[in-house]
BALOBA-1460 file (C-alpha; in Angstrom, 3 decimals):
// residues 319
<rec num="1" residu="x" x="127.135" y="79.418" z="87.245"/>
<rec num="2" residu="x" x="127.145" y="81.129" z="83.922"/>
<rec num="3" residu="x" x="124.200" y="80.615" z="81.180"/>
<rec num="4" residu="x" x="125.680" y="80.524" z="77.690"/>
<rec num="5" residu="x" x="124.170" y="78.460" z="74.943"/>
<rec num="6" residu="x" x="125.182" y="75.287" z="76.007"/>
<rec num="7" residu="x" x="124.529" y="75.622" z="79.756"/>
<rec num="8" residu="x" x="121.727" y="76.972" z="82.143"/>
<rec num="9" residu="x" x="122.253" y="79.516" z="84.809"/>
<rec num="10" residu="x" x="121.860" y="77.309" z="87.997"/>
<rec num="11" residu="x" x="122.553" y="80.360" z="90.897"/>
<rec num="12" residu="x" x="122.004" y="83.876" z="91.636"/>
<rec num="13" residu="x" x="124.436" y="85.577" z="94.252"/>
<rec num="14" residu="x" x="122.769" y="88.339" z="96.470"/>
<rec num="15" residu="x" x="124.863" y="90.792" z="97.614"/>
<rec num="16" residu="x" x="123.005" y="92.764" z="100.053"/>
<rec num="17" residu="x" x="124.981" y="93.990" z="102.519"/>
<rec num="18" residu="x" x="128.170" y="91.832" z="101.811"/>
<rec num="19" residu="x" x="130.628" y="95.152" z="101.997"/>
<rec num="20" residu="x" x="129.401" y="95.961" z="104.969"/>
<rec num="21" residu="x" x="129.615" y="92.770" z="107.949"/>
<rec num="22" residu="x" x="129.447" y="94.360" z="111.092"/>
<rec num="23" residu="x" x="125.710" y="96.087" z="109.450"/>
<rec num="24" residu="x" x="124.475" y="92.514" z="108.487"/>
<rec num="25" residu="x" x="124.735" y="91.666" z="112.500"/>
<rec num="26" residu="x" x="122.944" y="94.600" z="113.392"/>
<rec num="27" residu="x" x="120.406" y="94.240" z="110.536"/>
<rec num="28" residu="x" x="119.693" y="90.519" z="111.447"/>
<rec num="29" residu="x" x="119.180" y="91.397" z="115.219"/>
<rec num="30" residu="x" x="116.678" y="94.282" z="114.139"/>
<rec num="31" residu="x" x="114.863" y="92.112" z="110.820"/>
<rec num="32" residu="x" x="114.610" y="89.305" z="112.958"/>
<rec num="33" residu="x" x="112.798" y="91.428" z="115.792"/>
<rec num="34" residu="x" x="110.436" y="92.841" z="113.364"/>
<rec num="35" residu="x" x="109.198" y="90.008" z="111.988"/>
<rec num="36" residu="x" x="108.301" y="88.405" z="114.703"/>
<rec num="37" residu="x" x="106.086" y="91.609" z="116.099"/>
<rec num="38" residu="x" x="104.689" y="91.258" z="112.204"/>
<rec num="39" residu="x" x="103.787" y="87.585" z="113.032"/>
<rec num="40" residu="x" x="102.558" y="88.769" z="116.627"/>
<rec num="41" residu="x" x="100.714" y="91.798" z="115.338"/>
<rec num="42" residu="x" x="99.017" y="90.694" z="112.328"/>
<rec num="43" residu="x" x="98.528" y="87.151" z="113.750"/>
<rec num="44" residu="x" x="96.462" y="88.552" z="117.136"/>
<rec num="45" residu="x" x="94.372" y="91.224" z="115.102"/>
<rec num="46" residu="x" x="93.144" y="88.432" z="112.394"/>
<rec num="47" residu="x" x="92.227" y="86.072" z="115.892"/>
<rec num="48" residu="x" x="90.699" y="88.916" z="116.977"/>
<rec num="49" residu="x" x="88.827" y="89.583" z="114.004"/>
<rec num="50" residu="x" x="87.929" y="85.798" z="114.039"/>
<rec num="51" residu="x" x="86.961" y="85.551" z="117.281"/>
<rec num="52" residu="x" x="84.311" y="88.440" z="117.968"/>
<rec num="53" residu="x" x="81.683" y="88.746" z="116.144"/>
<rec num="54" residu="x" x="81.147" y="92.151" z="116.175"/>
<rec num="55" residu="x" x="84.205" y="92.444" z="113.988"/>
<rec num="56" residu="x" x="82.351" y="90.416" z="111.336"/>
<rec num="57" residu="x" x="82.254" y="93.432" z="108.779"/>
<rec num="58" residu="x" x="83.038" y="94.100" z="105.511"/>
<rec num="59" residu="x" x="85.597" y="96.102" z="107.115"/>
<rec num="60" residu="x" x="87.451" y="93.918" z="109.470"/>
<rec num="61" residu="x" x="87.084" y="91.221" z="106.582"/>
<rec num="62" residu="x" x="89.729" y="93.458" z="104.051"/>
<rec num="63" residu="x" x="91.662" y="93.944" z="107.479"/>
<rec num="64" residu="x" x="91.364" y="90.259" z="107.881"/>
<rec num="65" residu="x" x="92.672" y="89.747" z="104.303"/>
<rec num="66" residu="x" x="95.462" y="92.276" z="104.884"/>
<rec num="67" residu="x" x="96.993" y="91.356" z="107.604"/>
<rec num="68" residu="x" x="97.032" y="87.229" z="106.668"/>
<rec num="69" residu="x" x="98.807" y="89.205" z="103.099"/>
<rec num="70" residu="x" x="101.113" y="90.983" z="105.318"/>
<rec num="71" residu="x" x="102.458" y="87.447" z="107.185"/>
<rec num="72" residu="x" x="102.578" y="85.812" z="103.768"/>
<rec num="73" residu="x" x="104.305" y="88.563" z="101.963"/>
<rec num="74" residu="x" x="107.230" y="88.799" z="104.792"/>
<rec num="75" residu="x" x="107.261" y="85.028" z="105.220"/>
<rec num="76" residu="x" x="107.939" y="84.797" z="101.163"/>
<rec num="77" residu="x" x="111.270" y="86.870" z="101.624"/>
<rec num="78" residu="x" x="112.671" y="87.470" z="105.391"/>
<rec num="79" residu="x" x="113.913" y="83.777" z="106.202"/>
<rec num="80" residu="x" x="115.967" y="84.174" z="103.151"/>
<rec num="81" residu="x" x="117.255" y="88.012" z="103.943"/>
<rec num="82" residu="x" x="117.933" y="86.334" z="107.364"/>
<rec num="83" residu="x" x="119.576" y="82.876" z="106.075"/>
<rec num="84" residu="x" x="121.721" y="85.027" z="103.628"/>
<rec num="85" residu="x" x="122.973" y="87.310" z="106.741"/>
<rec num="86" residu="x" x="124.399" y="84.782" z="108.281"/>
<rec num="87" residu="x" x="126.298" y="83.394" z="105.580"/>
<rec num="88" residu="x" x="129.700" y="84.335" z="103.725"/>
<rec num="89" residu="x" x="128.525" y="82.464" z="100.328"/>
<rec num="90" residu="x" x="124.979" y="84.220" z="99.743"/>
<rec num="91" residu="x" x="123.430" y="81.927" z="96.989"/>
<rec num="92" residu="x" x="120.347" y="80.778" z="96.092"/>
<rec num="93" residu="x" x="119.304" y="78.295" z="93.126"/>
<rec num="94" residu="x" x="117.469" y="79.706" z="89.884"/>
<rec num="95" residu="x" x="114.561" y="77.913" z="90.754"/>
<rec num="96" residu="x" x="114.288" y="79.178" z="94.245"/>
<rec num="97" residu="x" x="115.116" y="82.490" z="93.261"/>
<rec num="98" residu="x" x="111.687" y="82.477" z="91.217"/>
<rec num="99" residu="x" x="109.510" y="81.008" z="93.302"/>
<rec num="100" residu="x" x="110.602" y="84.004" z="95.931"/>
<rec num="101" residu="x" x="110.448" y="86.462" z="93.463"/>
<rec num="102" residu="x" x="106.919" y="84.235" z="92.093"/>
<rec num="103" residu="x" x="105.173" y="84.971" z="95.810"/>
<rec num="104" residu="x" x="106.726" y="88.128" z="96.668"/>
<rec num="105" residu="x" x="105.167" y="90.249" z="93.860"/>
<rec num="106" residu="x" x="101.688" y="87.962" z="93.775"/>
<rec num="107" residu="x" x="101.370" y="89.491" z="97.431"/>
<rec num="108" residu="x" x="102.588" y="92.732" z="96.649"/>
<rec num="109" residu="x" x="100.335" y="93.226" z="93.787"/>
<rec num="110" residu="x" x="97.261" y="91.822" z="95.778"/>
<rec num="111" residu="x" x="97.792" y="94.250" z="98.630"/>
<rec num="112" residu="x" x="97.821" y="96.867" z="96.010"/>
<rec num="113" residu="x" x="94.528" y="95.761" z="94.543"/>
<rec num="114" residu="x" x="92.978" y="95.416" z="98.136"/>
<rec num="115" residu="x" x="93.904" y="98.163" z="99.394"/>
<rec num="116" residu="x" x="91.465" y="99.744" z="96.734"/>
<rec num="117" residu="x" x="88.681" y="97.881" z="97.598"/>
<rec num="118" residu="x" x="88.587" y="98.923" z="100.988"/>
<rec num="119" residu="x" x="88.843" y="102.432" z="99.978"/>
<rec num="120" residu="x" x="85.491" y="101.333" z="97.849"/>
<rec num="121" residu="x" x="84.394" y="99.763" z="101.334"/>
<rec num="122" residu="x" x="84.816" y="103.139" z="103.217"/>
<rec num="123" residu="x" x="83.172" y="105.129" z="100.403"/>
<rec num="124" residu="x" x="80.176" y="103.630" z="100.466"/>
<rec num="125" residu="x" x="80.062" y="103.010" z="104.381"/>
<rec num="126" residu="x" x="80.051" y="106.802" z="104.434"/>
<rec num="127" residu="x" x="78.642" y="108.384" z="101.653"/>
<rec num="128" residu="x" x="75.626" y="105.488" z="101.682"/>
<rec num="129" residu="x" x="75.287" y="104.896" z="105.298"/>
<rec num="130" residu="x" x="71.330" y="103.631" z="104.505"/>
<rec num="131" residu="x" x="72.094" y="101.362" z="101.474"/>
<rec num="132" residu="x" x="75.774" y="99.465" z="102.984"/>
<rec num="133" residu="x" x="74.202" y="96.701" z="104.142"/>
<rec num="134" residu="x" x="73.164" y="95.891" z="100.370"/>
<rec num="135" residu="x" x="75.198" y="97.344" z="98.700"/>
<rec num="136" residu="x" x="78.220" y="95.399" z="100.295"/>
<rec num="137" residu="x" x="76.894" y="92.252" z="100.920"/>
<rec num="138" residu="x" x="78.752" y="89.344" z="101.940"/>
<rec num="139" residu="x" x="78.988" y="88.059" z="98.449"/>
<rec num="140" residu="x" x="80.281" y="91.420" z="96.785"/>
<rec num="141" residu="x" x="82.395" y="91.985" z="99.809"/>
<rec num="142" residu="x" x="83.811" y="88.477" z="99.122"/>
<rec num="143" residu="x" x="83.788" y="88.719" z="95.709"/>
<rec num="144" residu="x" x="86.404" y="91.816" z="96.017"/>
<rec num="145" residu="x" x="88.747" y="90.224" z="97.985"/>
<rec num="146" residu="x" x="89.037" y="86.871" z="95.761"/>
<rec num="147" residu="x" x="88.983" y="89.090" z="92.564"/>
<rec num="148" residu="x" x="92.168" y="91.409" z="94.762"/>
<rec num="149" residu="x" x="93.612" y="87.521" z="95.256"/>
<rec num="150" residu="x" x="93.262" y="86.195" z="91.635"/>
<rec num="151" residu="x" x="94.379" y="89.863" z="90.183"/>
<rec num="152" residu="x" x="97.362" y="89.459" z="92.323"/>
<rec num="153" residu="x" x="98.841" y="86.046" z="91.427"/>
<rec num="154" residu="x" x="98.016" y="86.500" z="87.715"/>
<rec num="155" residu="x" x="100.024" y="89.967" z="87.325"/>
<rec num="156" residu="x" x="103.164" y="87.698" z="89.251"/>
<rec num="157" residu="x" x="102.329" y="84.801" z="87.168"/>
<rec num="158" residu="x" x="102.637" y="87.620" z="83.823"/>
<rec num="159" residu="x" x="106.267" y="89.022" z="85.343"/>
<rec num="160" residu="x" x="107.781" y="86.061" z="86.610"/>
<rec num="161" residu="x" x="106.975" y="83.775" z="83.199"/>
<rec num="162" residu="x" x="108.765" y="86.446" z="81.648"/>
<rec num="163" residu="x" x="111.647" y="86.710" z="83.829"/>
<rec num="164" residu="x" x="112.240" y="83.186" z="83.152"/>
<rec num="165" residu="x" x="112.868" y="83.362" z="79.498"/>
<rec num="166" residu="x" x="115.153" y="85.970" z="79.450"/>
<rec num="167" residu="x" x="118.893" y="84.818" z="78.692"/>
<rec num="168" residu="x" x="121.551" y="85.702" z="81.666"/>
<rec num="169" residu="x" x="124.860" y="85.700" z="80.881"/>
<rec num="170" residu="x" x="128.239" y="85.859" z="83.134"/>
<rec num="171" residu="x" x="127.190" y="88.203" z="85.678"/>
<rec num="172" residu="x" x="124.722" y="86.396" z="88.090"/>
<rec num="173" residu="x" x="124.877" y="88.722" z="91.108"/>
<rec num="174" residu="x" x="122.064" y="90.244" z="92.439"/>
<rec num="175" residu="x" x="122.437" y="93.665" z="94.410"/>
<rec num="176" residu="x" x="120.016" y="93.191" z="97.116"/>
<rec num="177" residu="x" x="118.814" y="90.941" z="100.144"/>
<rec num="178" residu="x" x="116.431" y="88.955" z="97.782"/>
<rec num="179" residu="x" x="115.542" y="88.044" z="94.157"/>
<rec num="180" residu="x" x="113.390" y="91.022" z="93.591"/>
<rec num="181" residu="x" x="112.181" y="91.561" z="89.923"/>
<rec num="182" residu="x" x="113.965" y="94.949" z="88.915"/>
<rec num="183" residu="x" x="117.216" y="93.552" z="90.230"/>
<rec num="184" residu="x" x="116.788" y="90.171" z="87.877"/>
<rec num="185" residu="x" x="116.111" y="92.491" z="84.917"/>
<rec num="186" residu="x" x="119.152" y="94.451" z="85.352"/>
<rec num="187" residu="x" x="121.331" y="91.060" z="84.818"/>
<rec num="188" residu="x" x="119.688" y="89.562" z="81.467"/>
<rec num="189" residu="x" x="121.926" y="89.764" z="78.436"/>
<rec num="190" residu="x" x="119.482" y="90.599" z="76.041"/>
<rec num="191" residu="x" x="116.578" y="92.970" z="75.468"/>
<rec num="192" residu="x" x="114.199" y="93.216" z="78.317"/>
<rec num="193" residu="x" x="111.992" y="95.769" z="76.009"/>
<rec num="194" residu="x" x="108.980" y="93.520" z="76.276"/>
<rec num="195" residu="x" x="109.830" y="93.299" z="79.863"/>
<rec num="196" residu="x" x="109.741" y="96.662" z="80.515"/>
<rec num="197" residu="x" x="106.366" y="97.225" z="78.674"/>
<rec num="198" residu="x" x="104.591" y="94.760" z="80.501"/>
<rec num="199" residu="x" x="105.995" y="96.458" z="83.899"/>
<rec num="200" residu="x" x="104.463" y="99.378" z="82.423"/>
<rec num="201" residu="x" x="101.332" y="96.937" z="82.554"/>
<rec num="202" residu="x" x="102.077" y="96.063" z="85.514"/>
<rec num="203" residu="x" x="102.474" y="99.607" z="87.405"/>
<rec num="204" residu="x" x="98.998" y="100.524" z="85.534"/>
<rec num="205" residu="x" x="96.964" y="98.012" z="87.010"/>
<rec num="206" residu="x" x="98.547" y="97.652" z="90.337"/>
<rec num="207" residu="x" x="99.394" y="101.262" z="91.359"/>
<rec num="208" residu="x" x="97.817" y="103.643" z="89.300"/>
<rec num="209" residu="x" x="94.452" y="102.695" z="88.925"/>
<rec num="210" residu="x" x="93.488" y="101.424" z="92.599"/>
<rec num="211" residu="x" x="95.736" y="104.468" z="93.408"/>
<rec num="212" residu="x" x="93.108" y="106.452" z="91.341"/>
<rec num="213" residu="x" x="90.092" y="104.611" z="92.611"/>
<rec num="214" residu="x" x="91.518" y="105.529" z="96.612"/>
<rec num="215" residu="x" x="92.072" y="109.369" z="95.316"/>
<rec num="216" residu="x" x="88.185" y="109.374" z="94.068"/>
<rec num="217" residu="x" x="86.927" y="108.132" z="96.627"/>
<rec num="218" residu="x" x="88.621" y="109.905" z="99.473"/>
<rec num="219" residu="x" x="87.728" y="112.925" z="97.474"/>
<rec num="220" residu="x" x="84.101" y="112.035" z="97.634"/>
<rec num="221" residu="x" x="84.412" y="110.682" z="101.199"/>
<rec num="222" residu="x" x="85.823" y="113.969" z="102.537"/>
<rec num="223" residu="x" x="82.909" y="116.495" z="100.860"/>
<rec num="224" residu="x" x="80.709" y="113.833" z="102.077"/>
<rec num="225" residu="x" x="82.281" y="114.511" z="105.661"/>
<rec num="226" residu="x" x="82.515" y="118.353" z="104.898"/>
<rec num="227" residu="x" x="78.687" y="118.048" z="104.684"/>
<rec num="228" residu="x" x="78.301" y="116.591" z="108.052"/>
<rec num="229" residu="x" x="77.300" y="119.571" z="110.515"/>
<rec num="230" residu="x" x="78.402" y="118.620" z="114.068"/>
<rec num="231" residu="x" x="82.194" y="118.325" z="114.854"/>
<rec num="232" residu="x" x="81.738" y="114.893" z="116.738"/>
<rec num="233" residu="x" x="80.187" y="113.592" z="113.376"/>
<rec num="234" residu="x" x="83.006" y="114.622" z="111.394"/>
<rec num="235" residu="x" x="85.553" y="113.226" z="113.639"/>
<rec num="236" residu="x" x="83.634" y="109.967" z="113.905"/>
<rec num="237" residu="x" x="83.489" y="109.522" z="110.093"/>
<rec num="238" residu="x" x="87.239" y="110.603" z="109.455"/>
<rec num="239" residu="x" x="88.175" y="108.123" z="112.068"/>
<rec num="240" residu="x" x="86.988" y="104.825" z="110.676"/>
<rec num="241" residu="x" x="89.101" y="106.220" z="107.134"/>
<rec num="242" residu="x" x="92.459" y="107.616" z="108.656"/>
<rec num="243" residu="x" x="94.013" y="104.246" z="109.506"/>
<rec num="244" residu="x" x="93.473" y="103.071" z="106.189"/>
<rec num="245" residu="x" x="94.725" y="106.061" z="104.443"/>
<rec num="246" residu="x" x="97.811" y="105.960" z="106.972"/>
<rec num="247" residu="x" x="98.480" y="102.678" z="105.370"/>
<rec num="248" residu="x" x="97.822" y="103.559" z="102.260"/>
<rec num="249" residu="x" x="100.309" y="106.755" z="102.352"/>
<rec num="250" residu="x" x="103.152" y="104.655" z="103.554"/>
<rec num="251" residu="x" x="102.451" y="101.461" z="100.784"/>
<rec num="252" residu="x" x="101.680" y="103.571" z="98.028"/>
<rec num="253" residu="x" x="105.145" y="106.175" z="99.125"/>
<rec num="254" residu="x" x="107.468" y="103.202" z="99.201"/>
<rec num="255" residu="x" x="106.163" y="100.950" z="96.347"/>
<rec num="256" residu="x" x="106.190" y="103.674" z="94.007"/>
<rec num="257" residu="x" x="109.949" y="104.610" z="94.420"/>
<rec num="258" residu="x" x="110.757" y="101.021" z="93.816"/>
<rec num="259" residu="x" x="108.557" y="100.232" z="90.776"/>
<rec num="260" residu="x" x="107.320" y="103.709" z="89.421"/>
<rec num="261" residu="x" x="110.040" y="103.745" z="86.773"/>
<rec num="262" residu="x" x="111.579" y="100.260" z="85.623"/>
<rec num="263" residu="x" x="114.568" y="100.720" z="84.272"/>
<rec num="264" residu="x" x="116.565" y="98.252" z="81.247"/>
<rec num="265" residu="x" x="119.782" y="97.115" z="81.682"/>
<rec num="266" residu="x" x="121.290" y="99.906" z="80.100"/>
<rec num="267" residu="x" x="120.038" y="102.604" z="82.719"/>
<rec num="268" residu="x" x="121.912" y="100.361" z="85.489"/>
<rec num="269" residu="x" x="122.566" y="102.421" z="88.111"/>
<rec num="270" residu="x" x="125.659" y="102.623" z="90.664"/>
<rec num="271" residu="x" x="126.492" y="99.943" z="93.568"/>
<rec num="272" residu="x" x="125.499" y="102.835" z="95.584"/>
<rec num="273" residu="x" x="122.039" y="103.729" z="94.366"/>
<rec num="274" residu="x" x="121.393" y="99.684" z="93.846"/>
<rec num="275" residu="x" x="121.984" y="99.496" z="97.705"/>
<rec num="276" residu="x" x="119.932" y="102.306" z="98.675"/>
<rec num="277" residu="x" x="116.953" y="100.705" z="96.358"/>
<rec num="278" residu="x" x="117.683" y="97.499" z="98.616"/>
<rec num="279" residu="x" x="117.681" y="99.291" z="101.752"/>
<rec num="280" residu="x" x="114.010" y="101.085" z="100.572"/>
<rec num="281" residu="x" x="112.742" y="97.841" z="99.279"/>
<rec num="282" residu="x" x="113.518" y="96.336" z="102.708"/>
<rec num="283" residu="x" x="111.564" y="98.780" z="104.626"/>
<rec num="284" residu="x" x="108.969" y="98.124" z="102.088"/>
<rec num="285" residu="x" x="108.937" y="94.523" z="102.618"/>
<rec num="286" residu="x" x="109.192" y="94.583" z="106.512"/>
<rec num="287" residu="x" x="108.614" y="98.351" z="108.528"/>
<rec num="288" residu="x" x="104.924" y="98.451" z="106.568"/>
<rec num="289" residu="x" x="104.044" y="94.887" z="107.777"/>
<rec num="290" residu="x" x="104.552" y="95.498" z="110.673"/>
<rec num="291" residu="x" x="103.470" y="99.331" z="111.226"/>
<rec num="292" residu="x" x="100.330" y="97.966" z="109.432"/>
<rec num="293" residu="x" x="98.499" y="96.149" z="112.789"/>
<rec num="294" residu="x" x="99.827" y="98.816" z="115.262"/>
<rec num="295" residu="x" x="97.885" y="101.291" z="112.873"/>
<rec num="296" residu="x" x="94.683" y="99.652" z="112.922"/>
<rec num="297" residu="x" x="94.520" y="98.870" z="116.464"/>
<rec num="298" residu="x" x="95.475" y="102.290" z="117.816"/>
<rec num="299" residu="x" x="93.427" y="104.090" z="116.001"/>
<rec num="300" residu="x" x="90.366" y="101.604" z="116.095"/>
<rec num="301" residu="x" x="88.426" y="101.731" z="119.596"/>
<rec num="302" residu="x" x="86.142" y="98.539" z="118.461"/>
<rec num="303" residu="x" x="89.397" y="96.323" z="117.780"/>
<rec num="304" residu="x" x="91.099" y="97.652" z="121.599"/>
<rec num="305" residu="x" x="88.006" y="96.482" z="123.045"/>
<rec num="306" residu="x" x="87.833" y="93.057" z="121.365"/>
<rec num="307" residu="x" x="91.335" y="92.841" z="122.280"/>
<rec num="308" residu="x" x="90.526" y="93.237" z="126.083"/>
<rec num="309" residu="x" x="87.426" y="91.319" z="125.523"/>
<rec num="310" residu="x" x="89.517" y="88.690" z="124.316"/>
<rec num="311" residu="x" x="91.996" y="89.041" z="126.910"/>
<rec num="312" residu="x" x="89.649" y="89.428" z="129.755"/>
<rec num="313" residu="x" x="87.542" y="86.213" z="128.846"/>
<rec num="314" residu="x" x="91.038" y="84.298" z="128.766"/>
<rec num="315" residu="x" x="91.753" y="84.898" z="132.127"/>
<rec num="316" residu="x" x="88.606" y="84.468" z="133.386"/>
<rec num="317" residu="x" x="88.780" y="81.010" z="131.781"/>
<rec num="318" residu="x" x="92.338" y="80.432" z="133.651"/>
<rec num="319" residu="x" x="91.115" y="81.338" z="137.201"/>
């Protein structure tokens, strides 16, 4: 289990809630529950999406894209949080371990990038109501979403090489429910300076500037709606942008107390605090998937009434 010169580390042991047995029932009952209503959620609104073609919108295409993330991203890291609550030996191999951590920040980093584009989507749907239709057509709107995709998996590619070269030593337990990258980092024995800097990369081009690109353009979006002389028109206009920057506020909140600041191995904080990052990074990974869907649909009166369309047609088709 230990890496020295002569031998590779072949395990990682994640602690998660290990002090604490009677929580890791209560936490399985309630992760278990929400991932489910995150497959149920996020699997109806993309067949909804798919199946009325009214829905066929830049728009609903991002949503699409976001909610198909959202399934991925949980599916990359719940069955092991819920595999590794059931057990009293909480290991998984080195391999493993990076291919989780591998998927887990590709979708993370993606849903960072699209979540920019569709604040593009909704500036130009409002400020250039005329000019949308060219502006975003099918092949730019496309376009965004592969480049979100490809940005994505080439920033995880970037962390996770790196991960793998560094040298870990004796210690090979992990405090949290998965192999998350910050927890790795805190285990190598050996300077993770170049590590650190390319997190620095990292939090640029996933967080700050499609963080900046959503700030501009909500800026310009709201004196565009400020313009906008009845009270009806304003309301209309915020409406089709406040579930997005809902979502946005509670991504952007969560992710940047986790990654804002990464921190070398000789800033390693308490048991305590490395818990409580767990415990945020888990709400992170599985209370926004699922809020996600519940967002968008209340809030959206075109996706309720594909729903019932949906719904209605169904039984129609049953009687």
């Amino acid at each position: 289990m230990e890496r020295t010169n002569d031998s590779m580390l072949t395990e990682f042991v994640l602690v998660g809630l290990s002090a604490h047995p009677k929580l890791q029932t209560v936490f399985f009952v309630l992760v278990l529950w929400m991932y489910l209503m995150i497959l149920l959620g996020n699997g109806v609104l993309i067949s909804v999406i798919i199946y009325d073609s009214h829905l066929h919108t830049p728009m609903y295409f991002f949503l699409c894209n976001l909610s198909f993330l959202d399934i991925c991203y949980t599916s990359s890291s719940v069955p092991l949080i819920l595999d590794n609550f059931l057990r009293v030996r909480k290991r998984v191999s080195f391999s493993g371990c990076m291919v989780q951590m591998f998927l887990s920040f590709a979708m993370g980093a993606t849903e960072c990038v699209l979540l920019g584009m569709m604040a593009l989507d909704r500036l130009v749907a409002i400020c250039y109501p005329l000019r949308y239709p060219v502006i975003m057509s099918k092949n730019t709107y496309m376009l965004m979403a592969a480049g979100s995709w490809v940005t994505g998996f080439i920033d995880s590619v970037v962390q996770t090489s790196l991960a793998m070269q560094l040298p870990f030593c004796a210690n090979n337990v992990i405090n949290h429910f998965v192999c998350e990258i910050l927890a790795i980092l805190k285990l190598a024995c050996a300077d993770i300076s170049i590590n650190v800097i390319s997190m620095a990369g990292s939090n640029l081009m996933g967080l700050v500037i499609p963080l900046l690109v959503i700030s501009i353009s909500y800026i310009f979006i709201l004196t565009t709606i400020l313009k906008i002389s009845s009270t009806e028109g304003k309301r209309k206009a915020f409406s089709t942008c406040s579930a997005h920057l809902t979502v946005v506020i509670i991504f952007y909140g969560t992710l940047f107390f986790m990654y804002a600041k990464p921190k070398s191995k000789s800033s390693v904080g308490a048991n305590n605090q490395d818990i409580t990052e767990a415990l945020i990074s888990l709400f992170y990974g599985v209370m926004t998937p699922m809020l996600n869907p519940l967002i968008y649909s209340l809030r959206n009166k075109d996706v309720k009434a594909a729903v019932k369309n949906m719904l209605g047609r169904r039984n129609s088709d049953g009687i």
